[in-house]
C-alpha positions as CSV (number, residue, x, y, z in Angstrom):
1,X,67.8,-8.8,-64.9
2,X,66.0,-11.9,-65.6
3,X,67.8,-15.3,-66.0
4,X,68.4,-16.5,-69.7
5,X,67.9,-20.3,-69.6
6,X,69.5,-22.7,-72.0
7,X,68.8,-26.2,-73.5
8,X,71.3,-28.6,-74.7
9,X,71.0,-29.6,-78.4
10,X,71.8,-32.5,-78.7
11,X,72.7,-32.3,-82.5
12,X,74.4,-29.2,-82.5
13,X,76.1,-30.2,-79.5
14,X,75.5,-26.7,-78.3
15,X,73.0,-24.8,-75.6
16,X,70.2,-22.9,-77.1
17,X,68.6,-20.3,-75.8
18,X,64.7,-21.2,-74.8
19,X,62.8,-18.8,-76.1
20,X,58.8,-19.3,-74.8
21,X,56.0,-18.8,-77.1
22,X,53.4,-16.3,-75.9
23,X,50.7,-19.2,-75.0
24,X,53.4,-20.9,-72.7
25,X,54.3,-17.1,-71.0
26,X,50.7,-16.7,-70.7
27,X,50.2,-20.3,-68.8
28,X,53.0,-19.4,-66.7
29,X,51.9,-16.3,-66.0
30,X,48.8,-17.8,-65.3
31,X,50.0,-20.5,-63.2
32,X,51.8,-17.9,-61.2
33,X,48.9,-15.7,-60.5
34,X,46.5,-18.9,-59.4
35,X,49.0,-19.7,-56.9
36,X,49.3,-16.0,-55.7
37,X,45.8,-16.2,-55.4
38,X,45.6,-18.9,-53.3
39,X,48.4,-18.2,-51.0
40,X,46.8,-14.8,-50.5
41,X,43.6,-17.3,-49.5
42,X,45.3,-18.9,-47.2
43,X,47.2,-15.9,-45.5
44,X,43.4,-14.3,-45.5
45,X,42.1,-17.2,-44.0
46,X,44.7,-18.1,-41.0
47,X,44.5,-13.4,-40.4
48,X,40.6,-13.9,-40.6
49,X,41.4,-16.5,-37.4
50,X,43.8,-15.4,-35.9
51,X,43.7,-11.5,-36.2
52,X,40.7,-9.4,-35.9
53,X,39.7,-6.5,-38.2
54,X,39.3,-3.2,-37.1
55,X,35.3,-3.4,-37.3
56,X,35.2,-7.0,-35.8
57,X,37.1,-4.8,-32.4
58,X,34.4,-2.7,-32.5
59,X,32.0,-4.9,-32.7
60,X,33.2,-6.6,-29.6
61,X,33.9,-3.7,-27.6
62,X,30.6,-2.9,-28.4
63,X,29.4,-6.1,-26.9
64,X,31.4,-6.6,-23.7
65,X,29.8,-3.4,-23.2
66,X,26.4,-4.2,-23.8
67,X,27.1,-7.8,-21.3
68,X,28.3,-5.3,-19.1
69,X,25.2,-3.0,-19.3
70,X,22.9,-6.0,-18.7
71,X,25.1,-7.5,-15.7
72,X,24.4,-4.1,-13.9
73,X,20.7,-4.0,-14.9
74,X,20.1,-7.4,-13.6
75,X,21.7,-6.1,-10.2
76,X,19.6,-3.3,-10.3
77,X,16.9,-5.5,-10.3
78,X,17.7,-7.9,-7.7
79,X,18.1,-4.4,-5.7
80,X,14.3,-3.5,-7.0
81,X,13.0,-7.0,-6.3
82,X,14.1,-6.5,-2.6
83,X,13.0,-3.4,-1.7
84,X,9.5,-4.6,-3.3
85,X,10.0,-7.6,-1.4
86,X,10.2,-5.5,2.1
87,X,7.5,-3.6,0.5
88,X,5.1,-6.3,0.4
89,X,5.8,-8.0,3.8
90,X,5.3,-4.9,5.7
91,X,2.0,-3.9,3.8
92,X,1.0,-7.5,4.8
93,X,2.2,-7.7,7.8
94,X,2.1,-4.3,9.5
95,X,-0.3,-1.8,7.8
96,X,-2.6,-3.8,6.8
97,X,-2.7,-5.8,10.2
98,X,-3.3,-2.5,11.9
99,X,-6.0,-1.2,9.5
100,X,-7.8,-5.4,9.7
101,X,-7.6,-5.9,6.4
102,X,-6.7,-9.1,4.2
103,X,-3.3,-9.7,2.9
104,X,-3.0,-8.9,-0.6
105,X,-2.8,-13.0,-2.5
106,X,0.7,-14.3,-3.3
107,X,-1.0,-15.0,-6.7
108,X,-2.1,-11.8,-7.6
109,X,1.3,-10.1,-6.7
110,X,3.1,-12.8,-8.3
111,X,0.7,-13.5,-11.2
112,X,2.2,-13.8,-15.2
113,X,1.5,-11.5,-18.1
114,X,-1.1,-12.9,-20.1
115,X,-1.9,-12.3,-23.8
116,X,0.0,-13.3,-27.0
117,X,3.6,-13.6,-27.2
118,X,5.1,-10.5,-25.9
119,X,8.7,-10.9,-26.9
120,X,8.2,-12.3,-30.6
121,X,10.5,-9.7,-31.4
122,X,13.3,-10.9,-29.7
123,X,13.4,-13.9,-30.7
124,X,15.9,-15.2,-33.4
125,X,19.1,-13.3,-32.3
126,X,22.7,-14.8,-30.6
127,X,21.4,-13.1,-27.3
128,X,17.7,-13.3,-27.4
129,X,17.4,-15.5,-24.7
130,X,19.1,-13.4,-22.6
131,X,17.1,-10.5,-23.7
132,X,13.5,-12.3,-23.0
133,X,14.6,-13.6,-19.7
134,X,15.7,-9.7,-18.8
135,X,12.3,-8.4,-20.6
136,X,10.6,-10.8,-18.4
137,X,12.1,-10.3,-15.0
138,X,11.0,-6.2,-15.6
139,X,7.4,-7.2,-16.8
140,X,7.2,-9.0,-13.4
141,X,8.6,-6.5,-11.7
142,X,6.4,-3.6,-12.9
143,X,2.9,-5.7,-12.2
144,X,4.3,-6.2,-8.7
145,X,5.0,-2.6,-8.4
146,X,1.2,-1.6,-9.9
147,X,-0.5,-4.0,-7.6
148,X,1.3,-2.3,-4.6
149,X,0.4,0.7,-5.8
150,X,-3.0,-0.7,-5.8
151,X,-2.2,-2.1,-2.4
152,X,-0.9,1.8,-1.2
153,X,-4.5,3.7,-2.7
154,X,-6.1,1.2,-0.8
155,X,-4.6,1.4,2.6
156,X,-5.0,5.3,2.3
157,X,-8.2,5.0,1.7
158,X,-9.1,2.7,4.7
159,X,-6.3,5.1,6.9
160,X,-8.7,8.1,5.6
161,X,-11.5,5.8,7.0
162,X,-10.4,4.8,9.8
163,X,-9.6,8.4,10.9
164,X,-13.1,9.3,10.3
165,X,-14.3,6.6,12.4
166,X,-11.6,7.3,15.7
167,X,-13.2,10.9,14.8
168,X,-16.3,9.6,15.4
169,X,-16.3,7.2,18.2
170,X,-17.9,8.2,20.9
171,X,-14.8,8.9,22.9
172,X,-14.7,11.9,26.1
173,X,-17.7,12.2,28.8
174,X,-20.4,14.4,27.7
175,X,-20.0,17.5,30.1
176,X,-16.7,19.0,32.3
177,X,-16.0,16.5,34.3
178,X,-12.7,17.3,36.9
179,X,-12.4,14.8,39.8
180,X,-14.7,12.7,38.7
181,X,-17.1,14.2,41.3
182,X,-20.1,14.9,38.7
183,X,-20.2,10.8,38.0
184,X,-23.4,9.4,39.7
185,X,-25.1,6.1,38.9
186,X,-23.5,3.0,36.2
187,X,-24.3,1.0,34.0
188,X,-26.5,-1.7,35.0
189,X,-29.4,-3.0,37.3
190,X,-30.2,-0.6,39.7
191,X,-32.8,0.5,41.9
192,X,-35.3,2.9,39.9
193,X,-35.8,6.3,41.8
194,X,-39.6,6.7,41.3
195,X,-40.9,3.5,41.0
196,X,-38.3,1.8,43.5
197,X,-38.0,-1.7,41.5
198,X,-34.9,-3.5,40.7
199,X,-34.6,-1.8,36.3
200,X,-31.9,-2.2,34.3
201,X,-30.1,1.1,33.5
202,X,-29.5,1.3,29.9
203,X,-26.7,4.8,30.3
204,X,-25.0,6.9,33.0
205,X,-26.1,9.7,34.7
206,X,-24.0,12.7,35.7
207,X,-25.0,15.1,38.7
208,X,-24.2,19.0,37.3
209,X,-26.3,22.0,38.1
210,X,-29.0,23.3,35.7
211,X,-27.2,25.0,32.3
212,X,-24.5,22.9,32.5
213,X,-23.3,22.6,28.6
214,X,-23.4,19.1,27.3
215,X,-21.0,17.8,24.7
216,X,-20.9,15.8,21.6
217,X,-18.7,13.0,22.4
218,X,-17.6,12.3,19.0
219,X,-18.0,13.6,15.6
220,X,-21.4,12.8,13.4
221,X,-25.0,14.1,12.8
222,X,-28.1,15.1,14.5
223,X,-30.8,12.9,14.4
224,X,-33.5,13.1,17.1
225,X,-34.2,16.8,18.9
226,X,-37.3,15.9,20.9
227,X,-39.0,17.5,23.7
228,X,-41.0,15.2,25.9
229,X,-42.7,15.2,30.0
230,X,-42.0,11.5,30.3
231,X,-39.3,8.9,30.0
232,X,-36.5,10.7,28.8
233,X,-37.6,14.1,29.1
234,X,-36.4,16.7,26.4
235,X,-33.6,14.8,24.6
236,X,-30.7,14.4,21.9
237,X,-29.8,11.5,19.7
238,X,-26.8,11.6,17.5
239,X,-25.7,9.4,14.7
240,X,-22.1,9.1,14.6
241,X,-21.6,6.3,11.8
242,X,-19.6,3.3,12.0
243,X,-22.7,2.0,14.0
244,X,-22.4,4.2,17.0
245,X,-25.1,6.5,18.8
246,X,-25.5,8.5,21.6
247,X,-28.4,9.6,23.7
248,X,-28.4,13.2,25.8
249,X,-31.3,13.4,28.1
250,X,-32.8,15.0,30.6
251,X,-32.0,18.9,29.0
252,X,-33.2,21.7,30.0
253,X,-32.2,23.3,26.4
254,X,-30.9,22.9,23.2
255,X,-28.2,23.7,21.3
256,X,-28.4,22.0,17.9
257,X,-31.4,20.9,15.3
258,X,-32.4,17.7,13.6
259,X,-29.5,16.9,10.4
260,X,-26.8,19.3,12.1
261,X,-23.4,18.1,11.7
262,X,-21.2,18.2,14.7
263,X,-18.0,17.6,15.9
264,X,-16.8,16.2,19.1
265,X,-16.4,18.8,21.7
266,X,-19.6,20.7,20.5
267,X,-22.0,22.1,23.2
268,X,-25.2,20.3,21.5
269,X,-27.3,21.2,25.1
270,X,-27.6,21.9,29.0
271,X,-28.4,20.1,31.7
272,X,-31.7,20.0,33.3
273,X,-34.6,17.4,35.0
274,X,-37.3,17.0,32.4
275,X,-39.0,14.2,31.8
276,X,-38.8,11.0,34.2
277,X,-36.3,12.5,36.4
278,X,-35.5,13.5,40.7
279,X,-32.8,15.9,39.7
280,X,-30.7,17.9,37.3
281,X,-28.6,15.6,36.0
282,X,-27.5,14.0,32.5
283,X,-28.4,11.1,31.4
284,X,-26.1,9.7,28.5
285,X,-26.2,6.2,26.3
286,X,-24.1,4.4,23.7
287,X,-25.5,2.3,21.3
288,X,-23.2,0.0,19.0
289,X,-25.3,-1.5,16.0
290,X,-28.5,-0.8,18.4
291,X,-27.4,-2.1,21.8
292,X,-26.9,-0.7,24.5
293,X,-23.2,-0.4,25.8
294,X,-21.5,0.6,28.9
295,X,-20.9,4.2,28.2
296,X,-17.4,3.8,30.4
297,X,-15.7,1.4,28.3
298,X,-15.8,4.9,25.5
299,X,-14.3,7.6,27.7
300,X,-10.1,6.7,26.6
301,X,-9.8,10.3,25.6
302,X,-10.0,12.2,28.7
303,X,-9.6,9.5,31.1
304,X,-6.2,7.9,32.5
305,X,-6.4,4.0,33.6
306,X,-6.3,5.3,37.3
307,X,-8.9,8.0,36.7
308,X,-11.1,5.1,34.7
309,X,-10.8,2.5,37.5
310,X,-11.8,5.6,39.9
311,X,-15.4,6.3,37.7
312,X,-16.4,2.6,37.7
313,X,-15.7,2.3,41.5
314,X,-17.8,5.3,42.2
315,X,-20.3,4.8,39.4
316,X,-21.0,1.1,40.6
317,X,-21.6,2.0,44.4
318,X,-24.6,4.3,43.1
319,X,-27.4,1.8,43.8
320,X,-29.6,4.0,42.9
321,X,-30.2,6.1,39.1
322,X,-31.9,9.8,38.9
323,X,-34.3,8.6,36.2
């Protein structure tokens, strides 16, 4: 029960009972519920501080794991930027060494994303820097990985190349050679069977009987099937790309016609002694960009170092050519 208060009277010399008037209960009550209020404030205010809510928990669970998430990204990415780092040193360094080609520029690999301002979006959050640097590091990361994919379509392209052109080189002799026993005169000056002068010989010749089949030495196209009495005699040029050609003469017959594409290993003809020539025997030239080369210096298919060192020794102590 509620407390009765009592005031003295000074008159009556007695205590009377207080009895408030209903604007006086309703200040107290007033009074009491202001200060209710603001001790509620202020236990509000210190739990706000001290105490998280139940969504606020959330929220930061929510962003440990997100911190988290982009911790593990950003190693992902340092794992990404090494493997395109080994990437790019070996394309430059190895492959593209091997196929003679020109590093791909630091610049272009490394170059910035132009434009307008990508990441406008971004911007204007509590983690937006974070979020732009990480946006960045991928943009970077992707035009390095499309300009070594550029890199990659190229090298194919030159390894498709460069496989035609080892295709096409003029690389084996031109007819069965075993023992070496077929090679006649070299390369070089030597002294001209019919008109017995000091002439430079622009090929090599190759004793073999009549009919002997005549190979292509390396893959390309037929451009020259000529019969003639002098000089050459009945003979075969072919067009091998790349700058390379080879000359067959001497034939008694052929095998291909003029625009014929052949590969190397192809009988294209047979031996014979037509035109300017003492004997059956093949006559054969390489030409690189239209000059004449030692047809030797070609033969690294079929021939070992010894067996090569053998053909020039015997080759060179012919003083003498068949044609």
């Amino acid at each position: 029960m509620p407390k009765t208060k009592y005031k003295f009277n000074h008159e009556t010399l007695s205590f009377d009972r207080i009895r408030l008037g209903l604007k006086e209960t309703f200040l107290r009550l007033f009074g009491y519920f202001v200060a209710s209020l603001f001790l509620a404030g202020i236990y509000g205010f210190i739990f706000a501080f001290v105490f998280d809510s139940p969504k606020d928990k959330a929220l930061k669970r929510e962003i440990e794991q997100l911190t988290l998430q982009y911790e593990l990204m950003n190693r992902e990415m340092e794992n990404v930027e090494k493997v395109l780092g080994n990437l790019e040193e070996t394309d430059d360094n190895l492959y593209r060494t091997i196929f003679e080609a020109e590093p791909v520029p630091s610049s272009y690999r490394q170059g910035g994303i132009g434009g307008v301002n990508r990441y406008e979006e971004m911007e204007g959050f509590s983690n937006s820097k974070l979020v732009i640097e990480t946006a960045k590091r991928l943009d970077k990361i992707r035009k390095r990985i499309y300009v070594q994919g550029e890199s990659f379509d190229g090298l194919i392209a030159m390894a498709r190349e460069k496989e035609e052109m080892l295709g096409s080189i003029p690389a084996i002799q031109p007819l069965s050679n075993e023992d070496l026993k077929r090679t006649a005169s070299g390369f070089g000056f030597r002294i001209h069977p019919i008109y017995k002068i000091l002439k430079f010989h622009s090929g090599m010749d190759f004793t073999a009987p009549t009919g002997t089949e005549v190979y292509a030495t390396g893959n390309g196209t037929v451009r020259m099937v000529k019969s003639a009495r002098r000089e050459l005699g009945n003979h075969i040029i072919i067009d091998h790309g790349f700058g390379y050609q080879t000359v067959y003469a001497h034939l008694n017959a052929f095998n291909v016609r003029v625009g014929q594409k052949v590969r190397r290993g192809d009988v294209i003809g047979f031996v014979g002694s037509t035109g300017l020539s003492t004997a059956p025997h093949l006559h054969y030239e390489v030409l690189v960009n239209g000059s004449h080369v030692d047809p030797a210096m070609y033969y690294f298919n079929d021939l070992t170092p010894e067996e090569y060192d053998r053909m020039l020794e015997i080759s060179s102590k012919s003083g003498q050519t068949f044609d």
